[in-house]
N, C-alpha and C positions, 0 to 999 in steps of 0.2 A: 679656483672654483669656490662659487661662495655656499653657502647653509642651502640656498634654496636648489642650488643646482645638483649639490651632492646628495640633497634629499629626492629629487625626481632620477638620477640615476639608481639609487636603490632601489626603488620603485620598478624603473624598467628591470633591471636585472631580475628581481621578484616574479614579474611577469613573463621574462625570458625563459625563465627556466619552468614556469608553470606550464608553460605552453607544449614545452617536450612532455609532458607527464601528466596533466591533469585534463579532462575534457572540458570543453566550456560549459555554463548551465545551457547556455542559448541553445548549443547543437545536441544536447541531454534529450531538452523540453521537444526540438524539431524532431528528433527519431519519434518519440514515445508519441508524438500525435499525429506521426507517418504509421505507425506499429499499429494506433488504434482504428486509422479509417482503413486500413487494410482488413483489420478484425473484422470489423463493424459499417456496413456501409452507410447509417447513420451520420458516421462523423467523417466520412468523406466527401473532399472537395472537389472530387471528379471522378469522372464514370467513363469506364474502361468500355469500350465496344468488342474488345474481344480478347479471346482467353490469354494471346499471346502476350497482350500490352498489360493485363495485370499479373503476368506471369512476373515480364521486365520490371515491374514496379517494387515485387515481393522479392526478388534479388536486388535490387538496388537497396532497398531497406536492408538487407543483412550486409551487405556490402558496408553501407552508413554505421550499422552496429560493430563489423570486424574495427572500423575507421576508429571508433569511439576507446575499441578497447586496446587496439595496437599500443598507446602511447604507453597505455599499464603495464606493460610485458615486465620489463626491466625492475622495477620499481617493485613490482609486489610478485614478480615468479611465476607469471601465467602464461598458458596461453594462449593468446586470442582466437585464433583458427579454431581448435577445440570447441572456448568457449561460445564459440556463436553456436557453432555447429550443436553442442549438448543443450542452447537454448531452444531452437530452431525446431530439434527434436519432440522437445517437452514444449511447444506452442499447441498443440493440438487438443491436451489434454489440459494444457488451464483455458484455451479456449470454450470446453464444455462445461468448465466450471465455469464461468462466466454467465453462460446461458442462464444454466441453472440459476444462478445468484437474480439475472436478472427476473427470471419465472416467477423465484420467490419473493420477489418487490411488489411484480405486479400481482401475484395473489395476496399477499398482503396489506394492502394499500388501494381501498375502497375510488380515493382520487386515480387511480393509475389506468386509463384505458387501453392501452396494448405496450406491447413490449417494444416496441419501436420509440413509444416515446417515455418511455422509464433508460433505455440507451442513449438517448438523444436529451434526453432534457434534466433528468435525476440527480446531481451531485453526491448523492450516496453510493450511487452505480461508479460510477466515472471514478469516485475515490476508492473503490473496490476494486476495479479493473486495473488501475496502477498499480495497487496493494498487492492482487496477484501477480504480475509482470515482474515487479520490484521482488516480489517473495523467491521469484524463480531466481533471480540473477546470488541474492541474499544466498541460495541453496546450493549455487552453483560457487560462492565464495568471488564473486566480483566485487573490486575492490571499488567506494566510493558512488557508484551507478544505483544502486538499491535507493539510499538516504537519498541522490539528488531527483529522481522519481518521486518518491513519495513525499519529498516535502514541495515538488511542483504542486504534486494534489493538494497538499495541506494549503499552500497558496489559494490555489483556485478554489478550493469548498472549505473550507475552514475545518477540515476532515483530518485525522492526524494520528497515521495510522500505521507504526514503527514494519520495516520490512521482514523483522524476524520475527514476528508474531505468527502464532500458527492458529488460519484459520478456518472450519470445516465447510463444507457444501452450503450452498443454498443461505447466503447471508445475507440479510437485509438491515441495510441502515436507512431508517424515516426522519425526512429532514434535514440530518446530521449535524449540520453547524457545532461546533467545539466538543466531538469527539474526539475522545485520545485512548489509542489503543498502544501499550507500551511494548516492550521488545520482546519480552516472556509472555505475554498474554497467550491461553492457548484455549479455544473456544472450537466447541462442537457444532455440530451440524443444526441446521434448521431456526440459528440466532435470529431473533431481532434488537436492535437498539433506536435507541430514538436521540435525540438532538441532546445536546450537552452531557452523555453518559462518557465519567472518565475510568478507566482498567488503567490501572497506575500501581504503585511503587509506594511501602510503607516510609520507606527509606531510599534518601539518593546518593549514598555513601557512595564511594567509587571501589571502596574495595568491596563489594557486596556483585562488581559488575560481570563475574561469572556465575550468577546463582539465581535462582528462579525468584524475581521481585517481584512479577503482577498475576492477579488473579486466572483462575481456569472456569472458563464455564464450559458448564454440560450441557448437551443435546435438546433441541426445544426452552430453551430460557429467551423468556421476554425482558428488558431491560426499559424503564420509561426512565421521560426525560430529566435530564440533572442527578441522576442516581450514579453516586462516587461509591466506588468498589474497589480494595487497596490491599497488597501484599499477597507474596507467591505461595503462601500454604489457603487461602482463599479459594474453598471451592464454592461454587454456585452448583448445586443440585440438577439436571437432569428434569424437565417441566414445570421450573418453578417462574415467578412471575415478580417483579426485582420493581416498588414502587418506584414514583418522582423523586425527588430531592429525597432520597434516602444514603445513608451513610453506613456503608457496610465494610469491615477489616478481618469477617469470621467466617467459616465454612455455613454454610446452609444445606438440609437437605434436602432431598429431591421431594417435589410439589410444594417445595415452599413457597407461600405469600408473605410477601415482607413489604412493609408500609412507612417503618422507622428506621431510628440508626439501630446499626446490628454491630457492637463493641462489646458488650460487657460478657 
């Protein structure tokens, strides 16, 4: 056997063995956009005539999801029955949060004329609506599923929005393009952020990786665009209003206006 031959056997083997154990991205990306036109009839590609045939579709979908997580059983100690089942459950109620999320686009967001097309056309939405899906699975401790969700969103909006972040009601992201919400972010109800705001990590030290690295914001904070906010003792105050390109590493409080960097 020569170099080249022994190197394409490793390869398959690699791939042999992924196949008992890891899902594909492909069939990841196909459930989550089966998941969403089911949510949303917005992003569906066909229209059921009757209750029966969307019934058969909403079981086929969980059927694809048990499909997805059967292979993890072994591997990481789950399992899959359960966890569809504890997903399945908890649809209902991030589905209301969803709404909600979307309400608060469309009232915020002067451009936005119904909520049809803030679901249909918004990349803020859409990378919200993974973030929650992904949050659930992240809660439920599925191994691997969370990350490949949310970094499909990250793909497709350039939105980038870690699945263990904890995010409150009614959030709106305007525009979004290179947002990045980190794994500790934990943000209250009624946010907005605008395009290029990063919630990040003063430090990316790995041993640091069981402990609170990115910031908290409180209830009603606006965030405008390119405003960097950094490190897990970082609070943002409760109705305060977070300039553009500002550079913040320090608690703020509540009804603050800040315009500049906030370090010193």
């Amino acid at each position: 056997m020569n170099q080249e031959e022994a190197f394409i056997d490793r390869l398959f083997a690699a791939h042999r063995e992924a196949a008992h154990r890891l899902p594909s991205p492909g069939r990841v990306a196909a459930w989550l956009d089966d998941m969403l036109a089911l949510l949303f009839p917005e992003w569906a590609h066909e229209r059921h005539a009757h209750p029966r045939a969307f019934r058969q579709h909403f079981e086929d979908n969980r059927l694809r999801l048990f499909e997805l997580l059967a292979p993890l059983q072994e591997d990481f100690a789950l399992d899959a029955a359960q966890m569809e089942r504890d997903f399945y459950a908890q649809l209902p109620w991030v589905y209301e949060r969803l709404l909600a999320d979307a309400g608060a686009i469309l009232q915020g967001d002067p451009a936005a004329g119904s909520r049809t097309e803030v679901i249909r056309t918004y990349p803020g939405f859409y990378a919200i609506a993974v973030y929650r899906l992904a949050h659930l699975f992240y809660h439920l401790k599925a191994p691997l599923i969370p990350r490949m969700l949310t970094e499909h969103a990250h793909a497709k909006t350039g939105i980038d929005i870690h699945p263990g972040a904890v995010i409150g009601e009614r959030f709106c992201i305007d525009h979004g393009t290179g947002v990045v919400i980190g794994e500790t972010v934990v943000i209250g109800n009624d946010v907005k952020i605008y395009q290029g705001v990063t919630l990040g990590a003063l430090s990316v030290s790995k041993e640091l990786a069981q402990t609170k690295r990115h910031p908290t914001i409180e209830d009603r904070v606006v965030i405008y665009a390119g405003a960097t906010i950094l490190g897990g003792e970082t609070v943002i105050g409760h109705d305060s209003i977070i300039g553009g390109n500002t550079w913040i590493v320090k608690a703020a409080a509540p009804y603050s206006k800040i315009y500049y960097r906030n370090e010193d």
